[in-house]
C-alpha positions in Angstrom: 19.5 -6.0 -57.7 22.3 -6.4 -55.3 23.6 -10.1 -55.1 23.3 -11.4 -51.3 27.0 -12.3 -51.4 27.2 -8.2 -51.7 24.6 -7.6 -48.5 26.5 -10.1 -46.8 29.7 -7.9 -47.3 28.6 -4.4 -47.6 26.0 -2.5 -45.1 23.4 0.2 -46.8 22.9 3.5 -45.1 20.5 6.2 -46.1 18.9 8.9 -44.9 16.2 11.3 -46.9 15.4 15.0 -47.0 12.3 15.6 -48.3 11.2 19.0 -49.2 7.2 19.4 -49.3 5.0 22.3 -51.0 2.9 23.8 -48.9 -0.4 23.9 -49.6 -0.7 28.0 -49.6 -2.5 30.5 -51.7 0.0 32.3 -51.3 4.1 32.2 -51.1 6.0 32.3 -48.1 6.9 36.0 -47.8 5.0 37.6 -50.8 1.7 38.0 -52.0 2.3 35.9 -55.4 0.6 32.8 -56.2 1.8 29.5 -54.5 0.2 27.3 -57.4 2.9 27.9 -60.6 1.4 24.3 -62.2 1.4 24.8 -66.1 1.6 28.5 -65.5 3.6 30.6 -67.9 6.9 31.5 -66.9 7.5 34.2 -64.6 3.6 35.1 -64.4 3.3 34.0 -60.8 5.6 36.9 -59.5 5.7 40.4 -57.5 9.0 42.3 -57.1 9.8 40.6 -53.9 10.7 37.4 -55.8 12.9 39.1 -58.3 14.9 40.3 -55.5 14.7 44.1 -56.0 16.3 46.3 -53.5 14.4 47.8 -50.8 11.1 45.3 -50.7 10.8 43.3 -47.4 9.3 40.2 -46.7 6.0 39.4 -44.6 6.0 35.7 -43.4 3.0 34.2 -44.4 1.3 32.9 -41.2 -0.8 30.3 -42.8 2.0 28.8 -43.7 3.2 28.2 -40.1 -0.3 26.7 -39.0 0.5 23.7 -42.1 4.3 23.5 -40.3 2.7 22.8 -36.7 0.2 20.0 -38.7 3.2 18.4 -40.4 4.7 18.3 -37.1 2.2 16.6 -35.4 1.8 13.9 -38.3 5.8 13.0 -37.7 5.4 13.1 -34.1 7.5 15.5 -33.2 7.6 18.4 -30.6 6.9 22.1 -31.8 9.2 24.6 -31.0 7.9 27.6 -29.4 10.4 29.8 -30.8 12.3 29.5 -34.1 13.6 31.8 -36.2 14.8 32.3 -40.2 18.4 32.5 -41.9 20.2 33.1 -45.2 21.9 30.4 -47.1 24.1 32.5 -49.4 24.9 30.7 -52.5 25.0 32.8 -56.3 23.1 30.9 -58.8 20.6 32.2 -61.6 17.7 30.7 -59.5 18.1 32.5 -57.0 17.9 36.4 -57.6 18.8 37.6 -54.1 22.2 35.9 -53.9 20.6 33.6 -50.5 17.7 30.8 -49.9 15.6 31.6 -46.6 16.1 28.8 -44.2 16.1 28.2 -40.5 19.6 26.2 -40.1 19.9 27.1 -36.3 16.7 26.9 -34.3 13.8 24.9 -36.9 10.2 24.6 -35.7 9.8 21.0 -35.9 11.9 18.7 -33.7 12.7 15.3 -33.3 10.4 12.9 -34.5 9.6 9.2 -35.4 8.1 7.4 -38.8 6.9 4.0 -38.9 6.8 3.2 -42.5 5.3 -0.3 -42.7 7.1 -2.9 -45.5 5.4 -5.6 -47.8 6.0 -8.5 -45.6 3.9 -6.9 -43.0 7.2 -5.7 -41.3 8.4 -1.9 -40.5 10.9 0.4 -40.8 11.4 2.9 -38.1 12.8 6.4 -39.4 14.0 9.0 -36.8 13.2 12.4 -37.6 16.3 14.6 -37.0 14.1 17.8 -37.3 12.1 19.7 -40.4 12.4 23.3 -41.2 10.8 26.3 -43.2 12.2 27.1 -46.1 11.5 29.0 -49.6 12.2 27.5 -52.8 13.9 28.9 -55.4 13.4 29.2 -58.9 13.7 26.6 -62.0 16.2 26.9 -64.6 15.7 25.1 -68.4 19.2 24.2 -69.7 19.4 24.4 -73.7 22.5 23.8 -75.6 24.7 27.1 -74.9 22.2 28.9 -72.6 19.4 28.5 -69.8 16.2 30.2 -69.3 14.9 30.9 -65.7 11.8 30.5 -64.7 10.8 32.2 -61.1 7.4 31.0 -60.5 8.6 28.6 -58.1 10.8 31.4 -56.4 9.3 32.2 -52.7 7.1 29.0 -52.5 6.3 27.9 -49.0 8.6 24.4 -47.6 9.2 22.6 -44.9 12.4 20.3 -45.7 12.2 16.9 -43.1 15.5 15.6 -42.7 15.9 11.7 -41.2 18.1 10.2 -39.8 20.2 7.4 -41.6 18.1 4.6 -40.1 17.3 2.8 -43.7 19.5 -0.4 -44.9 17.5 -1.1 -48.2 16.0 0.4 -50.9 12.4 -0.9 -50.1 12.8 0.7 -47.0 13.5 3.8 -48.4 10.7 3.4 -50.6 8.7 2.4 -48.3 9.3 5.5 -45.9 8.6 7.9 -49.0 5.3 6.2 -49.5 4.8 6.9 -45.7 5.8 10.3 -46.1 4.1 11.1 -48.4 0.5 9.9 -46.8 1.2 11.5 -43.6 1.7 14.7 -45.2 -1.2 14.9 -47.4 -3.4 13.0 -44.9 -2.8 16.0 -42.5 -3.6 18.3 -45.4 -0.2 20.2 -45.2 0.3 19.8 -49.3 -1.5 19.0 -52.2 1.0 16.1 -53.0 1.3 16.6 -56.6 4.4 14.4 -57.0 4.3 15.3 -61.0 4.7 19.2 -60.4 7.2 18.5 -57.5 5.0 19.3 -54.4 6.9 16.7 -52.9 10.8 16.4 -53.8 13.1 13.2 -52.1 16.8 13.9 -52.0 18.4 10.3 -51.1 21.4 10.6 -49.0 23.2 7.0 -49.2 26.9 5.7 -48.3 28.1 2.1 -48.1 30.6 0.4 -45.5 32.0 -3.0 -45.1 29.9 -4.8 -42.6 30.6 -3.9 -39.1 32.5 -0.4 -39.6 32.5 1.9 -37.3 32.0 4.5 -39.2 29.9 5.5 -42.6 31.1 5.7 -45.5 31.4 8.7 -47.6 27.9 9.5 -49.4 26.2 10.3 -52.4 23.3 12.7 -52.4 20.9 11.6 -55.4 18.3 14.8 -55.9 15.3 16.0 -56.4 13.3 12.5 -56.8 9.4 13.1 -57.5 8.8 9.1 -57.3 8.8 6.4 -54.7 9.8 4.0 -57.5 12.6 6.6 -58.3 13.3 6.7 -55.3 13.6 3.0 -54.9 15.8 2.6 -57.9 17.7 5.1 -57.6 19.5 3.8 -54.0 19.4 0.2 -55.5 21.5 1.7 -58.5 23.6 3.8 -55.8 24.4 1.0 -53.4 25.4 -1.0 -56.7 27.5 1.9 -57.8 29.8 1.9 -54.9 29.9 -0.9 -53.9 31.5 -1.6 -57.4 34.1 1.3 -56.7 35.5 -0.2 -53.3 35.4 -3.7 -54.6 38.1 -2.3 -57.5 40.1 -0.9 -54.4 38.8 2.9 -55.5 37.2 5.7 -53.1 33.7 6.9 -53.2 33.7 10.8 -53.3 31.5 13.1 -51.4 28.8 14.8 -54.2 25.7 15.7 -55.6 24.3 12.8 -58.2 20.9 13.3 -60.3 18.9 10.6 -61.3 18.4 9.4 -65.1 15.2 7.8 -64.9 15.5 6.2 -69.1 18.6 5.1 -68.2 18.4 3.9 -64.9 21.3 5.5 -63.3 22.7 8.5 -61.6 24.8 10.8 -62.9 28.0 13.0 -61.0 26.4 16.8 -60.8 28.6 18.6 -58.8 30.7 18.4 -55.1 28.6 18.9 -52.0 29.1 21.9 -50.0 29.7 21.6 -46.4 27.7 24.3 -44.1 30.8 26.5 -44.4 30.2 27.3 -47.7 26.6 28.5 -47.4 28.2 31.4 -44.5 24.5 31.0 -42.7 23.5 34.2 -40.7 20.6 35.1 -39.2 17.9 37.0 -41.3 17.9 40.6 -39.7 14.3 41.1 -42.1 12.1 38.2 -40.3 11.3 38.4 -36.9 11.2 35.1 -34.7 8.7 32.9 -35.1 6.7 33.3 -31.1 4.0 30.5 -30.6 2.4 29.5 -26.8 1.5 26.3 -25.9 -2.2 27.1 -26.5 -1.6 28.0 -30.1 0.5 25.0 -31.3 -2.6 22.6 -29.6 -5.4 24.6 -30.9 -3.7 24.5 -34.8 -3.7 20.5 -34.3 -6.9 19.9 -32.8 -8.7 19.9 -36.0 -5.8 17.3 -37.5 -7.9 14.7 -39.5 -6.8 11.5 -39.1 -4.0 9.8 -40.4 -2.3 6.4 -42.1 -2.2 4.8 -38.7 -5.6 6.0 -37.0 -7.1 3.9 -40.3 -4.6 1.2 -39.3 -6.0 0.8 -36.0 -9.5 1.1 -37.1 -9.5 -1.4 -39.6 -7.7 -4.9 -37.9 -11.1 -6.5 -38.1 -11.4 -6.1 -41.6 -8.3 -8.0 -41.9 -6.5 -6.9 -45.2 -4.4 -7.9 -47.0 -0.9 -5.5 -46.6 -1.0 -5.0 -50.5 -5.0 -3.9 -50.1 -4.1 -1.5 -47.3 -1.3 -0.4 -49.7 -3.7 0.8 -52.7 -6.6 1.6 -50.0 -4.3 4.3 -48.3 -3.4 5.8 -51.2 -5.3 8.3 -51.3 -7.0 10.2 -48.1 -10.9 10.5 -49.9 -11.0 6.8 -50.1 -9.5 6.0 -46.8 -12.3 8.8 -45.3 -15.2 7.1 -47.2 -14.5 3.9 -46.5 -13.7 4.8 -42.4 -17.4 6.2 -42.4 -18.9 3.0 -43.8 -16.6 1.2 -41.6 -18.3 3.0 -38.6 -21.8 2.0 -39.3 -22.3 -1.0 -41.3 -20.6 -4.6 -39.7 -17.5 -5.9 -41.5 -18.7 -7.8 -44.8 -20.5 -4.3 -46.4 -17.4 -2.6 -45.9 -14.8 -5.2 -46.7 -16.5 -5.5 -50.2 -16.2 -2.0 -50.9 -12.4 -2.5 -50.2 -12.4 -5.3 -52.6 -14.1 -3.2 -55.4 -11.5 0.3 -54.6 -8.4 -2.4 -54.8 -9.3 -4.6 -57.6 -10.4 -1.4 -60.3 -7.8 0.4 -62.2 -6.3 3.3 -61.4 -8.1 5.0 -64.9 -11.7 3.3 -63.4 -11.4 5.7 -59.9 -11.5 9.3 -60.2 -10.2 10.3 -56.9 -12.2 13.5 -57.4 -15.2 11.8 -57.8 -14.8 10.4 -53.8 -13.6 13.8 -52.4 -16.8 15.5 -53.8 -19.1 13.1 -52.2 -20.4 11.8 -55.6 -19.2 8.5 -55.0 -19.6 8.2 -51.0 -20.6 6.4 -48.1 -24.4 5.7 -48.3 -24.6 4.8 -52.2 -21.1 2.5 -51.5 -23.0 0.9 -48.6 -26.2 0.5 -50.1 -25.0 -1.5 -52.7 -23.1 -3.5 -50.7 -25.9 -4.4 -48.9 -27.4 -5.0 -52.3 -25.1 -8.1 -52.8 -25.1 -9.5 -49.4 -29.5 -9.4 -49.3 -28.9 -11.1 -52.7 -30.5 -8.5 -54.8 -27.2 -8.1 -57.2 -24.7 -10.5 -58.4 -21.1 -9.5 -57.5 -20.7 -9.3 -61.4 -23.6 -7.0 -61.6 -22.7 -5.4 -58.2 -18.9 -4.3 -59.6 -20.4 -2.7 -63.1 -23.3 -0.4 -61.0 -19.9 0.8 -58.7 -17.8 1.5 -61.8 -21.0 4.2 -63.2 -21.5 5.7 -59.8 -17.8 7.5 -60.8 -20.2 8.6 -64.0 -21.9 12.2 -63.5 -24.9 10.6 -65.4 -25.1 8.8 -62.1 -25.7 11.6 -59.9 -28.7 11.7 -57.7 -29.7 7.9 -58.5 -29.0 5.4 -55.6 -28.1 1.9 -56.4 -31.8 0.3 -56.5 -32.7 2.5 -59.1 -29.3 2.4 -61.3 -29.9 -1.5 -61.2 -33.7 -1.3 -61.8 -32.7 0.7 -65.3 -30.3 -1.7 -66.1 -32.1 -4.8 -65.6 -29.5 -6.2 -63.1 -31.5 -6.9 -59.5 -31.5 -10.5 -59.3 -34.9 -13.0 -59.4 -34.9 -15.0 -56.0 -38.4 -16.2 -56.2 -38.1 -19.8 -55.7 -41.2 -20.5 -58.2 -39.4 -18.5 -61.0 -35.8 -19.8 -60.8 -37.4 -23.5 -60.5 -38.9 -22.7 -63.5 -35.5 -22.0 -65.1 -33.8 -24.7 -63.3 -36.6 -27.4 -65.1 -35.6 -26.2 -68.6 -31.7 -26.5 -67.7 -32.0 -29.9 -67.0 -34.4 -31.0 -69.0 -31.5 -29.7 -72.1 -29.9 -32.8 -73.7 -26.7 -30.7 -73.7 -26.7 -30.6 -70.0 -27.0 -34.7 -69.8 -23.3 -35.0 -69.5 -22.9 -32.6 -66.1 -25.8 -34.4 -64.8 -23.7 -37.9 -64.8 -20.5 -35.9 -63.8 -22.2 -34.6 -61.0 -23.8 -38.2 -59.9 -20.5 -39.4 -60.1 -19.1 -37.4 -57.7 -17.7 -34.7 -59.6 -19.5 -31.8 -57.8 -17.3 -29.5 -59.7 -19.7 -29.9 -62.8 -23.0 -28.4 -61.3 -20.7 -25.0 -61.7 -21.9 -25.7 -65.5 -25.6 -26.2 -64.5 -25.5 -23.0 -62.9 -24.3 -21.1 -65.7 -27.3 -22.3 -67.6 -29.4 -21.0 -65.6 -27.9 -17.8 -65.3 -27.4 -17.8 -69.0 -31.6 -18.7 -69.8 -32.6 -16.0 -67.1 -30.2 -13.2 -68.5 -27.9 -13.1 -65.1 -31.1 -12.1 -63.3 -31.5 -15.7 -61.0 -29.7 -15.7 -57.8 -27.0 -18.1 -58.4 -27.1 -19.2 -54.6 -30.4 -20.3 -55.0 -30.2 -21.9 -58.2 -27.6 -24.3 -57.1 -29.7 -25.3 -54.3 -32.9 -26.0 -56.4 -30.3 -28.0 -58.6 -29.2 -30.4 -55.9 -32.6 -30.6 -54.3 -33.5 -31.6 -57.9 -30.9 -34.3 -58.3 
């Protein structure tokens, strides 16, 4: 962690290209499969991707459509014409000798992400524009040779480029994280950060405080994590600083990130644009859209990070809840529908169960199918506030609903099995309450609690929970206590 006598001295600059799968069946300009996860090596291929001589690409349309969605989630303008190029470089990855790419005229302009911080604060990242791209291959390095894998080869991208508006690394965190919800929110990509179907390249330089200009920078690639992410500009910023403070100069290059070690590591010198001798691509026609066509593809966007922002300031939660809430899109939809119909308290307490269970406790899946969804979630929230469940017995019957022994059984009946609906007949829990302090062993909370010490008829109460097997409504057993005393 950088010292503040550093931050004082040195300003942090970084801007992030993010390239993002799109969720396809198929890749962008053949007819192989777009989902390569755990597939053998070079099984999800056609001749296209080995680039053989004479086969011609066919852009893959659907593929456009997800491009117009992601550029509504960033907020930027759609360009009504844009068009492909090559970016010649020769690596084994990359069969035809040149990536795909729209350099000159991308389809998604300017736009604006407001990537919200831990202290309830913001960052504000300008878009400088996103493109189409295909991906290229993967290649294994062994000790004397490398294997190539072209599964990847072809797959459908759009690459967003920022601009260098981020001065920390928990801004740059944070504006992954964002990222990363507004794209799979919209449903442009899968977000599978483990098989890269969402890559971070961090572009970060450091300059003495006030300079006019940047300093030269580092571009750290092909981050799957937002903690990688995270650590890896910390790391950076650290690295150069340490290099001007011994009077040394920070070179222009390509670093990868060592995640055991916790540092980045010199790959190679970046290219300028020169070196990639873009052209256009004289196989791909222009890409023609109307106004009509870019609004009707993003009238049907579903609703995003900030929609559920909006919707939810009378729940008023906690920036750490909204955090693990918006992680994931099924539980953000579920709990919006409950949200809509029920007041405040039945859906805040659904929150409180989604944040406060561990990640292996919630199978996401489990939402998205409907399994665990709105009217069981809100039926036993209601549950708890009519007093018919304890909040202890409330939190095990939501943990089973993620069970597919649950399925088909509301929460009345799951608690009826498991002897969990709680006894509020006054007669009953008087009963109970009698025998509690009638007990010698409860003699000493008695005087505690005549002395003032209203702290001990939390011991009285557990008595009587304990005699009735958890079934007594604590609420009402404490007042039958203290109408008793």
């Amino acid at each position: 962690m950088a010292t503040q006598a550093i931050l004082d001295k040195y300003d942090m600059t970084i801007g992030i290209e993010c390239h993002v799968q799109l969720a396809t069946q198929t890749k962008l300009f053949s007819t192989a499969d777009n989902d390569a996860r755990d597939a053998e090596p070079n099984s999800k291929v056609v001749p296209l991707d080995y680039g053989l001589p004479g086969m011609l690409p066919v852009l893959n349309w659907e593929a456009v459509k997800l491009a117009v969605k992601a550029g509504k989630a960033l907020g930027s303008e759609i360009a009504l014409r844009s068009h492909f190029d090559r970016k010649h470089y020769f690596y084994p990855d990359l069969p035809k000798g040149y990536q795909t790419t729209q350099m000159y005229e991308p389809i998604i302009g300017p736009g604006l992400v407001k990537a919200p911080l831990e202290d309830g604060s913001a960052v504000d990242v300008r878009i400088h524009h996103a493109h189409m791209e295909e991906d290229a291959g993967k290649l294994t390095h062994f000790d004397g040779y490398s294997l190539v894998d072209l599964n990847r080869a072809g797959t459908p991208l759009i690459e967003i480029v920022s601009e260098p508006d981020i001065h920390s690394s928990a801004g740059a965190r944070a504006y992954a994280t964002e990222l990363y919800r507004l794209m799979t929110y919209a449903g442009v990509t899968h977000g599978d950060l483990y098989h890269g179907n969402m890559r971070f390249d961090v572009n970060i330089s450091v300059a003495p405080k006030g300079a006019a200009e940047l300093g030269k920078r580092a571009e750290v690639k092909n981050l799957n994590s937002f903690r990688s992410v995270e650590r890896a500009a910390e790391y950076e910023f650290n690295r150069q600083v340490d290099l001007l403070e011994r009077g040394e100069k920070v070179v222009q290059e390509t670093r990868g990130w060592d995640d055991d070690k916790q540092l980045t590591v010199s790959q190679r010198s970046k290219e300028d644009a020169q070196d990639y001798r873009y052209m256009p691509d004289p196989d791909i026609p222009p890409i023609v859209l109307t106004a009509e066509e870019v609004a009707e593809i993003q009238a049907g966007m579903p609703k995003l990070p900030s929609d559920y922002r909006a919707n939810w300031q009378s729940l008023q939660l906690d920036n750490s809840v909204m955090t693990t809430i918006l992680a994931h899109a099924p539980i953000a939809e579920t709990i919006d529908a409950i949200h809509e119909s029920f007041e405040p308290g039945i859906t805040k307490r659904v929150v409180n169960w989604f944040s406060s269970a561990s990640a292996d406790d919630i199978d996401v899946a489990k939402v998205q199918s409907g399994l665990v969804g709105p009217n069981r979630l809100s039926e036993l929230s209601q549950m708890v506030a009519d007093n018919k469940l304890s909040s202890t017995g409330a939190k095990e019957i939501f943990l089973y609903l993620f069970d597919d022994e649950s399925k088909g059984k509301m929460p009345e009946d799951i608690a009826r099995e498991r002897n969990l609906l709680q006894v509020s007949d006054t007669g009953a829990i008087a009963t109970v309450v009698e025998e509690v302090l009638a007990d010698p062993a409860s003699a000493k909370a008695l005087a505690d609690v005549r002395a003032g010490n209203d702290k001990a008829i939390g011991y009285l109460v557990g008595q009587v929970m304990k005699k009735s097997k958890g079934q007594a409504n604590p609420g009402l057993a404490q007042q039958l206590i203290r109408e008793r005393l």
